[in-house]
C-alpha positions in Angstrom: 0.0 0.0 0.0 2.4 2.5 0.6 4.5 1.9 -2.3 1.3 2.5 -4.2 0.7 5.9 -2.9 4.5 6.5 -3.0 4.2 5.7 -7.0 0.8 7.6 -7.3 2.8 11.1 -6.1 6.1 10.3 -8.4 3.4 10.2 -11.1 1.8 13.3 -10.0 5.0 15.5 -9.7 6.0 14.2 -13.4 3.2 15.8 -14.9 3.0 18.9 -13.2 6.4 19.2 -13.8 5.7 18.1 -18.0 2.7 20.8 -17.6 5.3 23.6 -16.5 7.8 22.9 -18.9 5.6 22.4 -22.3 3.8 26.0 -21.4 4.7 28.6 -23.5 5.7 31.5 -22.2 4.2 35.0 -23.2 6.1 37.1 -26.1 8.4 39.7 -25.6 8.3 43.1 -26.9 11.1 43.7 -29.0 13.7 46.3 -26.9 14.2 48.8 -29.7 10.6 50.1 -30.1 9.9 53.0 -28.9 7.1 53.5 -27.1 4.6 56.5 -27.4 1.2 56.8 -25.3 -1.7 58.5 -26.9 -1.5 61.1 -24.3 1.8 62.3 -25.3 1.0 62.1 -28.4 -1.9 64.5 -28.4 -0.5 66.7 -26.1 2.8 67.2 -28.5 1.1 67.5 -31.2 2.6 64.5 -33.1 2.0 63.5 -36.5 2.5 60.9 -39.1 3.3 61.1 -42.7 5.0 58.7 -45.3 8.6 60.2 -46.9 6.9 62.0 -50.0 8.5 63.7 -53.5 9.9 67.3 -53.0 11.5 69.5 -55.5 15.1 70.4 -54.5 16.7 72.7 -56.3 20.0 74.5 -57.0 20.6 78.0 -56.7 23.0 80.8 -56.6 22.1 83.4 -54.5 23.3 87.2 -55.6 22.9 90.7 -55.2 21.6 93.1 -57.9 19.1 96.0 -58.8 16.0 96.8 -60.9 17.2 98.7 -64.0 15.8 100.1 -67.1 16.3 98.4 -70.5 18.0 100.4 -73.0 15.0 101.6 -74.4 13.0 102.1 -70.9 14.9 105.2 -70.0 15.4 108.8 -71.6 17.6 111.5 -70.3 15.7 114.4 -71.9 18.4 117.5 -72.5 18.0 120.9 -74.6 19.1 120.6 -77.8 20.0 124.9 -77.7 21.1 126.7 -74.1 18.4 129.2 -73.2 16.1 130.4 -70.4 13.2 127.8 -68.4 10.0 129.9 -69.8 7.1 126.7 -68.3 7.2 123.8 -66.9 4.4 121.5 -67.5 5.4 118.5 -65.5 6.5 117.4 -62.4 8.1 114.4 -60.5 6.1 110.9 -60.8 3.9 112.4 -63.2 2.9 109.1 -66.4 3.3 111.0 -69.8 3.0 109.8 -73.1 4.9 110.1 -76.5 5.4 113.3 -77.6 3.7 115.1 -74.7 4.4 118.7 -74.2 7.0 118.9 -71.4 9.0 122.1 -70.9 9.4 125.8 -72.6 12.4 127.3 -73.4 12.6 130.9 -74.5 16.1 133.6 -74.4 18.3 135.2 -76.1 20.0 132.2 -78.3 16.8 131.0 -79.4 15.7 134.0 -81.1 19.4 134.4 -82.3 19.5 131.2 -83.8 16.2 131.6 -86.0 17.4 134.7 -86.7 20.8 133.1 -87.6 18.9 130.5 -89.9 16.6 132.7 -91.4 20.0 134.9 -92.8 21.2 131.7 -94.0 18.5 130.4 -95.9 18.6 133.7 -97.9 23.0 133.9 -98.6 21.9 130.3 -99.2 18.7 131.4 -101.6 20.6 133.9 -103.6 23.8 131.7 -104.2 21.4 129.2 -105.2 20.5 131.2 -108.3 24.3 132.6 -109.0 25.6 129.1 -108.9 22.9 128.4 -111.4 23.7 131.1 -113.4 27.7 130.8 -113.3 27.4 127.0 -114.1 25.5 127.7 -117.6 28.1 130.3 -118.5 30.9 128.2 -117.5 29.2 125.1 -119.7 29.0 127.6 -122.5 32.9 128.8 -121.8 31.5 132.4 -121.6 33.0 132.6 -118.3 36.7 131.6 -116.8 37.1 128.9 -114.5 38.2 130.6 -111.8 35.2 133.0 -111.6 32.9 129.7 -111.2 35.2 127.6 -108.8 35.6 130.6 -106.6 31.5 131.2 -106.7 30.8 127.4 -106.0 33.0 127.2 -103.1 30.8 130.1 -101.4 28.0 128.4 -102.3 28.7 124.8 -101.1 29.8 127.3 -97.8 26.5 128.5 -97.5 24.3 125.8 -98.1 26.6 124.0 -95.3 25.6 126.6 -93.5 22.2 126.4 -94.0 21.9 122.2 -93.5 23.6 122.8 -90.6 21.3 125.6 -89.1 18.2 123.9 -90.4 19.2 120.5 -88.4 19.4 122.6 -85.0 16.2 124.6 -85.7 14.1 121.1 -86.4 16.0 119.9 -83.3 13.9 122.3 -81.2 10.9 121.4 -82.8 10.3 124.4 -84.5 9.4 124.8 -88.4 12.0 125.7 -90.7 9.7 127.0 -93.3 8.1 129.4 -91.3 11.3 131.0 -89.8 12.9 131.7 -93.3 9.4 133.6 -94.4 10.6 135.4 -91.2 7.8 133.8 -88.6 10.0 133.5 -85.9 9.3 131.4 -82.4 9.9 133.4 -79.2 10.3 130.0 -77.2 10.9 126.0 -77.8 9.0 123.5 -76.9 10.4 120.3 -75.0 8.3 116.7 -75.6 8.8 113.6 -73.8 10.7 110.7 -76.1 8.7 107.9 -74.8 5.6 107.0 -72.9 6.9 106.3 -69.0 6.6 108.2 -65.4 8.7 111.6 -64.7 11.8 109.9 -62.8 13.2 113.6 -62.1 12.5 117.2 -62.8 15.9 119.0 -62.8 14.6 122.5 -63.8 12.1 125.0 -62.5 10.7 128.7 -64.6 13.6 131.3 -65.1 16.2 128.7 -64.7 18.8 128.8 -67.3 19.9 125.4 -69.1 23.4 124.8 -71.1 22.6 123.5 -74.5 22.5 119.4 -73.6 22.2 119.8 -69.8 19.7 117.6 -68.5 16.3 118.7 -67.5 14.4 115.6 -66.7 14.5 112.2 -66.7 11.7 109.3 -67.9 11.4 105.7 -67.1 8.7 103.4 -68.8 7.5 100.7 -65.7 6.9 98.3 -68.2 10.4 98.0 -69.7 12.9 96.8 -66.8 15.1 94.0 -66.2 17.7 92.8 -63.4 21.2 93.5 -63.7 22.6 90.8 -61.1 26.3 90.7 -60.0 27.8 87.2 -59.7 31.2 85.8 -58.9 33.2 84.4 -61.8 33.0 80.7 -60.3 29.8 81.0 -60.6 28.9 82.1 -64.1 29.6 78.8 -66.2 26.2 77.4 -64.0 24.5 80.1 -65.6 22.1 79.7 -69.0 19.5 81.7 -70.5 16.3 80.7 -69.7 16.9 80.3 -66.3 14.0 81.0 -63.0 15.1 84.1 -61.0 13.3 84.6 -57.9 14.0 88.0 -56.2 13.1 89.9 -53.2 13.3 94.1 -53.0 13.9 96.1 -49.5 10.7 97.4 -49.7 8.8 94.3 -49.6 8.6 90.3 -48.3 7.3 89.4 -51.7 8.7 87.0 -54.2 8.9 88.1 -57.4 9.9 86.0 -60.6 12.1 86.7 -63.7 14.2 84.5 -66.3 17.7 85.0 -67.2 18.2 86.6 -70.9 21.9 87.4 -71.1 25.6 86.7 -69.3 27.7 89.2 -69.0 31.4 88.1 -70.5 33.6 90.2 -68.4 34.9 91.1 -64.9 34.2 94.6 -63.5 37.5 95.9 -62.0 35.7 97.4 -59.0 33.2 95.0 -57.8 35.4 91.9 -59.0 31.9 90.2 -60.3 29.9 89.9 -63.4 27.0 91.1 -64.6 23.9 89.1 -65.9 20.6 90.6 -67.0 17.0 88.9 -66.4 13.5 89.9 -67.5 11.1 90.7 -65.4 8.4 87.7 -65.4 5.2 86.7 -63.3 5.0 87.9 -60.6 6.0 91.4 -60.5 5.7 94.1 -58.5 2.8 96.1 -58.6 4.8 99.4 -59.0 8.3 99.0 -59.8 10.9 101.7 -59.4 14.2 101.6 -61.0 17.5 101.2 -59.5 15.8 99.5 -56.6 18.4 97.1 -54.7 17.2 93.0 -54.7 18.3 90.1 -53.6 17.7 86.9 -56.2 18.3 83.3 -56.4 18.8 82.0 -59.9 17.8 78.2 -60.0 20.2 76.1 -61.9 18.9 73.0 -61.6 16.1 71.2 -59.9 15.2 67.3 -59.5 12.8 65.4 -57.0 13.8 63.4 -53.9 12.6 61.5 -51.8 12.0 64.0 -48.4 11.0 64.3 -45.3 10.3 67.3 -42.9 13.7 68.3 -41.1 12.0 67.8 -37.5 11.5 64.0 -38.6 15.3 63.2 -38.8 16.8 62.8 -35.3 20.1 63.1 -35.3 22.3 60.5 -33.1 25.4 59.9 -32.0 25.5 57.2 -34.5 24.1 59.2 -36.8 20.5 59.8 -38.0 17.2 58.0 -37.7 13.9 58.5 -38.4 11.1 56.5 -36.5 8.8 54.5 -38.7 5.4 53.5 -36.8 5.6 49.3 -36.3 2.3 49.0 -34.3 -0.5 51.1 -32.8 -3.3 49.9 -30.1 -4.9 50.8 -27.3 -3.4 53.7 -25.7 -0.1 53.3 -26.9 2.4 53.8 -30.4 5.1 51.5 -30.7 8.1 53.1 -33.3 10.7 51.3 -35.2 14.0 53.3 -35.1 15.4 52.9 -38.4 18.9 54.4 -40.0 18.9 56.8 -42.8 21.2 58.8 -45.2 20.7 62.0 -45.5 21.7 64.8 -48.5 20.4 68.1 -49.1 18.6 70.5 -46.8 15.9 73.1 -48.4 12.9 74.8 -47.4 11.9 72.9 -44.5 12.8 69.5 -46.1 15.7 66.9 -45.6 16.5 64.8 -48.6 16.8 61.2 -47.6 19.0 58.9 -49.5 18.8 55.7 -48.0 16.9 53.9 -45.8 13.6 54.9 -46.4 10.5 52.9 -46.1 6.8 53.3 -47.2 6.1 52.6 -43.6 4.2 56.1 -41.6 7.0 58.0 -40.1 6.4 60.2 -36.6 7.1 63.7 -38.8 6.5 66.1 -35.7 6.9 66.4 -32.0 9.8 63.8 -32.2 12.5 66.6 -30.4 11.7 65.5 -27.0 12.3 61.9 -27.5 15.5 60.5 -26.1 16.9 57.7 -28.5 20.2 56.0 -26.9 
């Protein structure tokens, strides 16, 4: 009997012990996750995202300033010296073509109609004895000499003459009318171009040197960028190019396109110049020789990105933190190495190590990865 019962507990104990061994034991999270309740996460602010496409680009940044073209800009000056009689303009005033603009009366206007008017007549009279001579020197009535010496004074004279004429026109005033002896007691000044007065140098009774200037026009709608660029970096540069610019007067970003590469180094400045037209956007009211700064874009691709605040740097080096389960109260984050390039506009170019898996994107600076 009592090797029975002795046998009956041996039995006993081997199967409890079989039980203990055979049960399996509960998983294990794996040690690298990183764990993130759903409180912290709401109260950081967190978010998920998958790495996306972003545009990176190249660019040289430089300094320049909004200038006329060649065509945009008149210095208006006064073709003969004389005396301010009106001014019918002023400062930031638009005009058009041909628009009447200043008065000039004195002295040397009257003289030189009066000047002209003298002329036409030596010229008028030695016209006719020219005339005359030639037909007596074609008929050998009359000696060489005699003609040679009259068309000398007559080629003089009508020099004379074309050369008045040319500065009378210049003023505007009719050439006809001033050798019937209608003489002008004033000039009158038009504007070259449509544009906006940039500068009224003058005012009434103010006398002007023949070609001093008097005022100054720019057309808004015909400027351009000159930017100024180191050497090194002018072979990057094509036509056809995206500018983006900024002016000090405003946060807005304007656009243009490169049209032209300057070719040679300015002694002073030790940079070269490069011209861009003025594209989409602009700026509502433009003034010339404004100072900008511009990036010119010379290249661009897409990459695969993520936002900067995603990337935590280590002492390793850098990781991003790709979500590997979500339940109940809780996030659980896969740490996972990456390669990173570029920086630009917010974005971090990732070059390896990227997966299609939702990566925390923000609130990740206050975890501490070992």
């Amino acid at each position: 009997m009592k090797t029975t019962t002795s046998y009956l507990l041996y039995c006993i104990a081997m199967l409890l012990f079989t039980a203990c061994v055979t049960q399996k034991e509960p998983d294990r999270e794996d040690p690298g996750l990183v764990e993130i309740t759903d409180l912290q996460f709401a109260n950081d602010r967190m978010q998920l995202e998958q790495a996306d496409s972003i545009l990176f680009e190249k660019i040289i940044k430089c300094n320049g300033e909004v200038i006329p073209l060649p065509d945009g800009m008149a210095v208006v000056t006064a073709p003969v010296g004389g005396i301010i009689q009106r001014v019918h303009c002023r400062s930031g005033q638009p005009v058009k073509k041909g628009q009447l603009l200043l008065e000039i009366g004195g002295n040397e206007v009257i003289d030189i109609q009066t000047q002209f008017a003298e002329a036409a007549a030596q010229y008028r009279r030695l016209q006719v004895e020219h005339e005359r001579l030639r037909s007596l020197y074609d008929e050998q009535v009359t000696s060489e000499k005699e003609f040679i010496l009259v068309d000398s004074e007559f080629k003089q004279s009508q020099a004379q003459y074309s050369g008045l004429k040319m500065k009378v026109e210049a003023m505007g005033l009719s050439a006809g009318k001033i050798e019937s002896g209608a003489l002008e007691d004033t000039y009158r000044i038009v504007s070259p171009l449509s544009g906006q007065i940039a500068l009224v140098a003058v005012h009434n009774g103010s006398y002007m040197d023949p070609q001093s200037e008097l005022l100054e026009i720019v057309d808004p709608g015909r400027l351009q960028l000159r930017l100024s660029l180191f050497a090194s970096t002018v072979g990057s540069l094509e036509s056809g190019q995206t500018v983006r610019y900024q002016t000090a007067q405003s946060d807005e970003v304007y656009g243009a396109e490169v049209r032209s590469i300057g070719v040679a180094l300015d002694a002073e400045t030790k940079t070269v110049s490069c011209y861009a037209s003025l594209t989409n956007p602009k700026p509502l009211n433009p003034v010339a020789n404004e100072f900008v700064q511009a990036e010119i874009i010379t290249e661009s691709e897409r990459v695969t990105a993520l936002p900067d605040e995603a990337v935590i740097q280590t002492e390793a080096g850098y990781v991003v933190l790709a979500l590997e389960q979500q339940e109940e109260g809780r996030y659980l984050f896969q740490p996972i190495e990456v390669t990173i390039g570029r920086r630009q506009g917010g974005y971090t170019e990732i070059v390896s190590g990227t997966t299609h898996q939702q990566i925390l994107t923000k609130g990740a600076y206050n975890i501490q990865l070992e």
